[in-house]
Structures are given as C-alpha cells and as structure tokens.
N, C-alpha and C positions, 0 to 999 in steps of 0.2 A: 188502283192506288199508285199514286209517284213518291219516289224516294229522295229527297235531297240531304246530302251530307257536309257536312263541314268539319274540317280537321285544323288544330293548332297543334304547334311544337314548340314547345316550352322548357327553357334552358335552365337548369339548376343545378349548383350555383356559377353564374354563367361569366366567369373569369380563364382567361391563360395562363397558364404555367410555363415556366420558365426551366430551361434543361438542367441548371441547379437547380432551381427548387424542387424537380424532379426526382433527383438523383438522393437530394435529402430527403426526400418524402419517401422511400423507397428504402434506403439506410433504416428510416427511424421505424416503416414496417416490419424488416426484416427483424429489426431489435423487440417492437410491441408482441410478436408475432413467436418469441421465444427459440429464435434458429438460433444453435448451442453452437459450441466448436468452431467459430468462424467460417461456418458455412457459406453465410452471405456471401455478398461481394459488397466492397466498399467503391462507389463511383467518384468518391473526393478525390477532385483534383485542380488545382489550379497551373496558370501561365503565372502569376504576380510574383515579383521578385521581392521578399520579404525581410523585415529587420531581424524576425526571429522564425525560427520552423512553426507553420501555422498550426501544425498540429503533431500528438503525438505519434509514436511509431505506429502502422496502421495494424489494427491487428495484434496491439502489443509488441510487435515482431515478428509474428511466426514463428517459425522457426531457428532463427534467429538468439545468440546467446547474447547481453548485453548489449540490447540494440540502440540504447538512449544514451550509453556509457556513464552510466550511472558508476556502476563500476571502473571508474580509470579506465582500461582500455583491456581489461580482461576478455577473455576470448576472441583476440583480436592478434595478428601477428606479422611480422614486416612480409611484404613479397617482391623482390627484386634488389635492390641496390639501395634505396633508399632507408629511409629513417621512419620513426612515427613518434607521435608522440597526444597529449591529451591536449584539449585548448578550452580553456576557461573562457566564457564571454562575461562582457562588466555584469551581466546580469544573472551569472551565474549557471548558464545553460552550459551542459560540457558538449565537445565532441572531439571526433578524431582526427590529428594532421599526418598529412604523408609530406615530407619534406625531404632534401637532398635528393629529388629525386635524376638521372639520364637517364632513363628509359620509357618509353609510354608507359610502359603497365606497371611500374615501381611505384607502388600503392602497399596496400594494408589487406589480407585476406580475413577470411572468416573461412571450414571448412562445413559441408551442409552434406547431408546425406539425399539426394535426387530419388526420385522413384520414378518408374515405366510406367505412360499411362496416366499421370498428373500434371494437371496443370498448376503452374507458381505464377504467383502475382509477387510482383517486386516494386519498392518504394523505397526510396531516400531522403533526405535534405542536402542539398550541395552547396557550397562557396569555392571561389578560388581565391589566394593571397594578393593575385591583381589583375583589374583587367577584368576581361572575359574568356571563358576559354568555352571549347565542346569537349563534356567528360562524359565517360559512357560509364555501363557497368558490365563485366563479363566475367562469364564460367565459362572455369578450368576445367576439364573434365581429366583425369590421372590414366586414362585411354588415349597415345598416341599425344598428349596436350594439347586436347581442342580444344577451343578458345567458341564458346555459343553468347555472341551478343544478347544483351538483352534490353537496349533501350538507350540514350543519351540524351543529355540537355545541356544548352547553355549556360553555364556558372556565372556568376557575375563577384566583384570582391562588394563588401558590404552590403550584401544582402542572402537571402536565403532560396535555392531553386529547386523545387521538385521534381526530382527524377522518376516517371513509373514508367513499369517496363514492365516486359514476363519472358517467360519459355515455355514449351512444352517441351517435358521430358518424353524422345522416346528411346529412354534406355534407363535404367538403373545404375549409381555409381554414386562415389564420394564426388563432390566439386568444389574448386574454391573459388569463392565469389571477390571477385577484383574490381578496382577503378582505373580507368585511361584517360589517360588526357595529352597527346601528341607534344604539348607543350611542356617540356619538361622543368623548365623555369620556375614555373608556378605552383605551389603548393595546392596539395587537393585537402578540404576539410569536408565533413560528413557526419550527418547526424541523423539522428532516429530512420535506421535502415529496418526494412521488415521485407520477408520473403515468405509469403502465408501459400501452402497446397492449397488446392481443390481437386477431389475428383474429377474423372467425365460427368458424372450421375447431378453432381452438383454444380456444374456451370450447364448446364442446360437447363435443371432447376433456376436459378439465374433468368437465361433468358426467357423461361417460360412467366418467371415472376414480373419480368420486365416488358414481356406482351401485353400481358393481362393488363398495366395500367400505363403503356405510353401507346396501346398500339388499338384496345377495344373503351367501350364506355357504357354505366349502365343506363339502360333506359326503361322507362316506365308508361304504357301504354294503360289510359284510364277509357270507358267505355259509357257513355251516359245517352239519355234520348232527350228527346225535346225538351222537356219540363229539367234536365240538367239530373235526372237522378240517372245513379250506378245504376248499368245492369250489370248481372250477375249471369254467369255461362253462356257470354259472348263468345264466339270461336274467331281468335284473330290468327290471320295467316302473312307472317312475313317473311319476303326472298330480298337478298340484297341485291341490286340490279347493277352495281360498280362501285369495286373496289377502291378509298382513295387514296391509298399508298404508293407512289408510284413504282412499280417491279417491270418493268424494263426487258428489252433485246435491242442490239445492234439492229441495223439492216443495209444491204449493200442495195447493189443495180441491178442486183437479179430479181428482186423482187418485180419488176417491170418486165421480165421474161418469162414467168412461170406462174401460172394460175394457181398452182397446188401451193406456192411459196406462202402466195398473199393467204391463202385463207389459213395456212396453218399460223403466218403471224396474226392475223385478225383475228384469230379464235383463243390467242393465249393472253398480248399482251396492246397494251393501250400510251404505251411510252417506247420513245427511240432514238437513237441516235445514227447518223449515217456514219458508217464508220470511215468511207474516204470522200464522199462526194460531195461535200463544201468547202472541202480543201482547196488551198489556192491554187495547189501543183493538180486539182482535178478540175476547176473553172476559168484558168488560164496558161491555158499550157505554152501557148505562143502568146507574145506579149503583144498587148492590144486585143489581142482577139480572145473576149470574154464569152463562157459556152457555160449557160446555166440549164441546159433542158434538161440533163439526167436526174438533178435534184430539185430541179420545178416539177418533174412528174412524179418526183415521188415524194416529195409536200404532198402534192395533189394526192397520190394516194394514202396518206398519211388525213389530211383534212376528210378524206369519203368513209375513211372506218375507225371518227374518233381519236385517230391516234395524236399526244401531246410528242414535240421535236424539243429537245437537247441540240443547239447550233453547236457542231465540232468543225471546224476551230476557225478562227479568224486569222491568227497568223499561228505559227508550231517555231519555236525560239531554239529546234535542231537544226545545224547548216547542212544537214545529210536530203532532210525533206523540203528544201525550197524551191518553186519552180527550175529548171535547169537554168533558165537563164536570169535571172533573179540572182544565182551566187557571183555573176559577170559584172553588175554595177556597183558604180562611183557610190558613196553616201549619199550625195545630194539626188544622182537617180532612185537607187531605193527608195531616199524620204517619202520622193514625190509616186512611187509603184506603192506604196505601201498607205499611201492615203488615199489614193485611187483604191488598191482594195479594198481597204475597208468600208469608205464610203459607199462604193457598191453592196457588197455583199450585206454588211448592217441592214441600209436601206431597203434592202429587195425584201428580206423577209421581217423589216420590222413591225414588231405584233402578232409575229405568226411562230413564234418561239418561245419557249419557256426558259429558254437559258442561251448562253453562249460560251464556251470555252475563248477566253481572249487571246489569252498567251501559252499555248499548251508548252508544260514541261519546261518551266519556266527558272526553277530551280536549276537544273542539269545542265540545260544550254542556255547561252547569249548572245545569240546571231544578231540581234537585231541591237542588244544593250551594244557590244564592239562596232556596229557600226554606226548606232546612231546618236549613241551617251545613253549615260546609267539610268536615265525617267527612259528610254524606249517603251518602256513593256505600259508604265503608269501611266503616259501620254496618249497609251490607244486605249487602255482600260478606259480614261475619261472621254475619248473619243467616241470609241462603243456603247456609253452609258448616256451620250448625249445625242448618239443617231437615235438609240433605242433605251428608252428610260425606264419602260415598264417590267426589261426582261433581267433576267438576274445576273450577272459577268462571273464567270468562276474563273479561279486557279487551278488548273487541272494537272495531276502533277504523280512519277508513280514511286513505288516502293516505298510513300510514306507507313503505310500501314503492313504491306506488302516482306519489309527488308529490315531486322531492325539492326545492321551493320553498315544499312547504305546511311551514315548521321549527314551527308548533303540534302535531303528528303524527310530529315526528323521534322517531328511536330514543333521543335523549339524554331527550326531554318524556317519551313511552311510558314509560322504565323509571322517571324519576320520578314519575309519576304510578302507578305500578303499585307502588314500595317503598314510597311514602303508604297506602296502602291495605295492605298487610303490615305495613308499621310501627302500626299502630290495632291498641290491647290486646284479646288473644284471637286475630288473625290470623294472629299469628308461623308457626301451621304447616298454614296453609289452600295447600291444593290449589290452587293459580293452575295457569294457562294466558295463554298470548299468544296472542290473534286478529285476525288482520291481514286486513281485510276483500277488500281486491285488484279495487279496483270503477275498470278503468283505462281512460283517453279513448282516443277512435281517436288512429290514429297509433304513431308506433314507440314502446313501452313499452323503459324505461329500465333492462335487467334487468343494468346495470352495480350501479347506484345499488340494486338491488331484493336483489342478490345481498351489497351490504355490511350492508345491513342487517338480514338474517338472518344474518349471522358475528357483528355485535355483539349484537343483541339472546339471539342462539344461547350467548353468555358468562354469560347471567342462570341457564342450567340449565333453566329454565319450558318446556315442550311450546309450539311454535309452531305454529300449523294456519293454514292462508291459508282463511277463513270463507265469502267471499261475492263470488268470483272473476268475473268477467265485463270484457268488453272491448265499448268502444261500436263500432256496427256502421260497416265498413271495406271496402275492396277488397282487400285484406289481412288481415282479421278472422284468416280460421284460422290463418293464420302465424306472427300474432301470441300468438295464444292458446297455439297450442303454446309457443312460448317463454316466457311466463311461466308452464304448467304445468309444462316440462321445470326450469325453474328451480327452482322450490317442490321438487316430486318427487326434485332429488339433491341439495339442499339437507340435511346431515346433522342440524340441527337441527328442523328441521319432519316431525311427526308425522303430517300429514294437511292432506286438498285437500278441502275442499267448490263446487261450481262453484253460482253462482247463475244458470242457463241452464237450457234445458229444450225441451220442444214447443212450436209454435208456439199449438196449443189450448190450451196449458197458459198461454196467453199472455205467455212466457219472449220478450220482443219486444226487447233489449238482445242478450244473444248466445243465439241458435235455435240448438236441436242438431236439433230436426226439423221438417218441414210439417206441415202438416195432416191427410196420410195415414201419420205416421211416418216418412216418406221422407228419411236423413239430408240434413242442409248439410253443405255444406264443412267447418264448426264440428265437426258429428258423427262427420265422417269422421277427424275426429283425432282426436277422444275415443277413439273406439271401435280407433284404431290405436295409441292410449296404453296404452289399457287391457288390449288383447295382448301390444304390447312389454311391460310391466312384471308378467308375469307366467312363468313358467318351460313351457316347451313340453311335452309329452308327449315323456318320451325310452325309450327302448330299448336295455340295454348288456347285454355281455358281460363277466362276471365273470372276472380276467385269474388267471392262476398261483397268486397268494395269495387266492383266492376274494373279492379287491375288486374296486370301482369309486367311481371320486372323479366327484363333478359338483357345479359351482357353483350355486345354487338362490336363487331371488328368497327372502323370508322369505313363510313363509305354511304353510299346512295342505297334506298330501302322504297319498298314496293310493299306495302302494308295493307290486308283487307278485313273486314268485319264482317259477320253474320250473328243474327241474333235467332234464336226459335220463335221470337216473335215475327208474325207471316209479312215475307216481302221485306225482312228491315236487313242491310246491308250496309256499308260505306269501304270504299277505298282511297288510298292517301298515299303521297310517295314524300319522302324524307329524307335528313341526311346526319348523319351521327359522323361528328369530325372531332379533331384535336385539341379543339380551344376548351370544350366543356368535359367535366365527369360524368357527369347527368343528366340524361335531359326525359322530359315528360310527355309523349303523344295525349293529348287528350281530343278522340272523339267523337262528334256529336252526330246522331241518326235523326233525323227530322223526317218525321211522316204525315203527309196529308190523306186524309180519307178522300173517298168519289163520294 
C-alpha cells in the first residue's frame, strides 16, 4: 500500500491587527471578563496633541482625590512659591493652574500614601500657557526629600498632552505628587490625573493576559481521508520546529576563537547583533585602509547556523567613539569619510541584514549634526534606505525606557526626533524601526515607567526591538532581568529582544549568562527558562467526533504528524502560526491507494 498526503492551512479570520486595536481589544476583555478593582491594565495612550483630554481620568483616578477637579481644586494644595488656581475652558472642562511660578517644581501637590512592593501607573492631561515646554511629574517622598521621576512630556499651549509614567515603590511612605517644568515662565495646567496600584501578582497577570493574545494563536487542526469524511481518534503529534519572536544575544569575535562559544549560541538563539565589529572605529581603523574580515566571518557564521543580523551601527553620533582620526577632519573631509563609509558598509551586506542602527544615540550626541548641519543624521537615514531598501533603519537610542529622569531620551524627544528625520524629503516612506537600547543600573528597574512607554511609543505603528538589554551586576541581577525581559516579551508592540550579555570568555562582564566552562549563572538560568516558557511544548491529541483538535500555539514554525488505526494511514505537514491571524485551521487529507 502507498500513502499520499495533502495538507492545507486555512486562515480564519485572516486580517491584521493593529497595536491599538490591540490594546482595545484587550481593555474591552479585561472589562467582558469581569476583572473588579482595576486590576487590569489600561494600554490607552496616545502622542496627539488634543483640543480637549481625550478621555477621562484613567482608572477614575485611583487613588487619587478629585482627579477631574470637579470639585474646584479640593484636595489639591500650593507647593513651592507659586500660586494655583482653577481654569474653566469655553466648554466648560475644569482644571488646575500653577501660575507665578520661580522655581521648577513650584506646582500644585496632591499627598498619596505609597506602599512596598506596588506597582503605580500614573496619567495626566497637560497644557502649558505658551509655547512648548518638557513638564514632568515627581514624588516627593518626606524620607531625606527624594525627588522619584516618574515620566515627562512635551506640553504644548492650546492643546491637550498626555503624560503616562509609573514607579515602583520600593519602600513604604507618604508622597507628594508634583509637576516640573524648568521653565518657570510658563504656567502649568493639568487635568484628569490618576495614579492607580497594582500588585506584583497582578501585573504579571497583565503580561500573562497579553501573551496569550499578541504573542500565541488558536488553531484548529481537522483530520478527514479521501472521500473528505472526519475521522475520529486520529493521533496528531505537533513540535514546533522555530520560534518567530525574535529573542536575541550579542555576539563578539570570540565567537570565531572557541568552538564551545559557537555551539552554546547556536543552541539558544537565532538573532544577533555584533556588538563592536561593524563599527567604524572596528572596519577602519587607519584611514583608507578598510578590514572587514572579522565581521565577514562571522556573517558567515551567522548565515551556516540560521542566524537573522541587527547591522550595529553605521555611524554612533558620540564624539568619544569616532575613528581616532575621524575627530582631526575639516567638515568637508568628514562629509566626503562619511559617505565613503556608508556606501561601503550599506553596500557590503546589503540584504543580508534585518535591520541597521543608522545613527546610534542620536538623541544625546551631535557629532556629526555640529559638523555637518542639522539633516546630518536624516541625510544618511535616506542614504541607508536607498543603498539598502528592504532592511529596516532604526533609531537606536538609551534610557528611553531605561531612566525616566533622563527627559532628553523621553518618548515625547524619541518620536520627535524620529518624525525629523521622516519628515527630510525622500524619507516619507523609509522603513524606520524604534530601538530602545535597555542598558539598565542595578537596582529595581522601573518596568512601571518602562511599560508606558512602549504603549506610547507603540501609537507611532514603527516595530519596537529593545537592542542592547543588559542589567548592572546585583544580588538580584536575575530577577531583575527577567522582569524587564518578561516586560519587553508581552509588550504587544515590540517585535524583538536582543540581550547584550553572554559568556563570561566572551567577556559579557555587565550581565554573564555563562562561566568560563559554559556553566549557566543565575542570569542563564532565566534565559534559558524564558526561552522554553515562550515556546509551545510537544503535544499529543486525540482527534475528537468531528475529526478535530483546537490548541493554542506560541507563533512560530510547526512540524505536525497524523496517524490513524486505520492500517498504514499517516500524513505529515510542517506550518506556520504568525501574528497576522487569531485563527487558523490545519485541515488534513490522508489519501490511500490499495496494491
């Protein structure tokens, strides 16, 4: 007897979603689904600078006394120098003015009770009297007068801007919640404030909620023979054969010296970045003389075991990291060094990249805007987008999510500095990327503040990747780490995790995934229990009355077989369950010919 088989994959209902409409669909579960107490999380957020606060305080408030100032300005009281007072808009919205103010933090408080152990979500509505200003929000804590950021955005006058921010408390205490704004000039107004807890228990509820429907999908596998009828107690056996998330490692030029290196990264991860060796200061060290062999051999071993390349970086906009002698020229010799690199390096691997870092750290430094005018950075982005058009150009950039006191790095600065460079003629429909490097100090990382700013930034549409992840060394380290991988990972707008960690030979000396003998750390031991969790188990079913079986399934590539008790009937079939659909449907078919 011969067996032939045929298999279909069948998409239902076979549309994309979009990371708002995701975010709303997810809201509107948490509410059909009955979570009491404001357990959920609310992912509303927008960039748009509005005529009136888009919506109400979130949350009611939280905790929060008179958050809408419904009441005049009850539970609200001066802080510093300044004045307050209530402001009527024509249409009858109220909120609260801080005016006469000299000092930054000469604002208006609220006092809140903090708890150890909790996480706060915090949201605003902001204006300022003219202009634009960057206004933050900050607790007080009545301990020593620490001052804990919690987020900033650019204000604008006549219109409405949404501040969200958070902290993690870890301490217990009274705090008073404040507004800054450097420029004392300008009046700060403020409306529908809310600062709602959560537990631990319940923000990982959160991201387990947020797995489950941006990150797996269900599928339906139907079982039928020749004639097209169900069978009944088919035994299908599915393994998923690769993951398509991309989860990420660094990799340096050891990996080219040590046999042991290659197989432990061959064996975990399928995404990379070199963390120095495309750099300019590592492919031209003397001018003229261009030396690509380190990072042609390790493309090359990168192309022999599968693995997807992160191009880092084409130029770095620090004057600290520039070839040495690269800080010695005129402008007009730069211009003409700097379109020499690029054209090279674009060119050599274009198509053999999944991304490129254009301008690293673009924010923080201007080496190249000082010497060459303010398009520098937008003039290579369109540069890079037109040696290499298929690959994606990010802004790579750190402490956005990482700091939320660094406001040069806020999500408001990011996306303008990111539509600067879209708005520069020719880029209208360049491939951007958001790369958020994630390079965060010991100590508890703030994945309040970490988690709003992958919901606003996530409004722009642009693939978010966290680039160059690592955590300074702790007694806590792995704890932590997991928690801002677990963040990133259900994060429904971030496409991909690159972790800048590794062996300890590989001299990964920030966060170690291994010793000296490969032997995981603590660190490794989460990875490698990330990297199971987020992938779908080997399962085994029984095909029920209507020759189905439904199973939920991470997104990725799938290795699916059939067996029937009827003698000699089999089929195998490999597939792919990805992010565009909720559903989709194996159906199939066992065809058997008699001798």
């Amino acid at each position: 007897m011969t067996i032939n088989t045929l298999a279909f994959l069948y998409m239902w209902p076979a549309h994309a979603i979009s990371v708002k409409n995701w975010m709303e669909n997810l809201n509107k579960t948490n509410v059909e689904h009955g979570v009491h107490g404001f357990s959920y999380y609310d992912y509303y957020a927008t960039t748009e600078c509005l005529l009136k606060p888009g919506v109400g305080a979130l949350y009611g408030g939280g905790i929060i006394v008179n958050p809408e100032f419904k009441d005049n300005i009850e539970g609200w009281s001066v802080f510093g120098n300044g004045k307050l007072e209530e402001g009527i808009s024509k249409e009858g919205n109220r909120f609260i003015v801080a005016h006469n103010r000299t000092q930054p933090l000469d604002s208006f408080s609220q006092q809140v009770q903090i708890e150890k152990g909790k996480l706060y979500s915090f949201s605003a509505w902001l204006q300022v009297s003219e202009g634009s200003e960057s206004v933050g929000v900050v607790f007080k804590t009545n301990k020593d007068s620490d001052l804990v950021h919690g987020g900033s955005v650019i204000a604008k006058h006549g219109c409405w801007s949404l501040l969200k921010g958070g902290i993690v408390a870890n301490f217990s205490s009274p705090v008073d919640i404040l507004f800054e704004s450097k420029n004392t000039a300008v009046e700060i107004w403020v409306d529908n404030v809310s600062l709602q807890p959560f537990t631990k228990e319940q923000w990982r509820s959160h991201q387990e909620q947020s797995i489950n429907k941006a990150r797996r999908s269900r599928v339906r596998i139907q079982v039928n023979d020749a004639n097209k009828t169900t069978l009944k107690g088919a035994e299908i056996s599915i393994k998923q054969s690769k993951p398509s998330f991309p989860f990420g490692c660094g990799m340096n030029f050891h990996i080219l010296q040590s046999n042991d290196y290659q197989k432990w990264f061959a064996s975990r991860f399928t995404y990379t970045t070199f963390t120095n060796e495309m750099k300019w200061y590592s492919t031209e060290k003397i001018q003229g003389q261009e030396n690509y062999t380190i990072a042609d051999s390790m493309v090359e071993f990168a192309k022999q075991n599968g693995i997807s390349i992160r191009g880092h970086n084409v130029f770095w906009d620090n004057p600290k990291y520039q070839p040495s002698w690269v800080k010695s020229l005129s402008p007009n010799q730069l211009r003409a060094a700097a379109a020499k690199r690029i054209n090279s390096v674009v060119s050599r691997y274009r198509g053999q990249l999944i991304a490129w870092d254009v301008m690293n750290e673009n924010l923080h430094f201007s080496f190249y805007e000082d010497q060459l005018g303010a398009n520098a950075s937008a003039e290579y982005y369109s540069k890079a987008g037109q040696l290499d058009p298929n690959t994606v150009m990010f802004l790579n950039e750190y402490n956005t999510i990482e700091q939320s006191d660094d406001k040069t790095a806020s999500p408001s600065n990011y996306k303008k500095k990111l539509q600067e460079i879209l708005s520069f003629p020719g880029n209208e429909n360049l491939l951007a990327g958001i790369g958020l490097q994630g390079h965060f100090s010991s100590g508890q990382p703030n994945i309040a503040y970490m988690r709003s700013v992958l919901d606003i930034l996530g409004t722009t549409g642009f693939p978010i990747w966290l680039t160059e992840v690592d955590i300074q060394r702790d007694q806590n380290q792995a704890e932590y780490l997991e928690e801002i991988l677990r963040e990133g990972y259900s994060h429904p707008a971030v496409k991909g995790i690159i972790m800048f960690a590794g062996p300890e030979i590989a001299g990964f000396n920030v966060t170690t995934l291994a010793d000296n003998d490969f032997k995981n750390t603590p660190a490794g031991d989460v990875v490698d229990k990330l990297i199971e969790e987020w992938k779908s188990s080997a399962a085994e079913i029984i095909t029920d009355g209507d020759g189905l079986v439904g199973v939920s399934l991470f997104h990725g590539d799938y290795d699916v077989s059939v067996k029937h008790p009827s003698p000699n009937s089999s089929s195998t079939q490999s597939f792919s369950v990805t992010e565009d659909t909720h559903h989709s449907q194996l159906s199939m078919f066992i065809l058997r010919s008699t001798l």
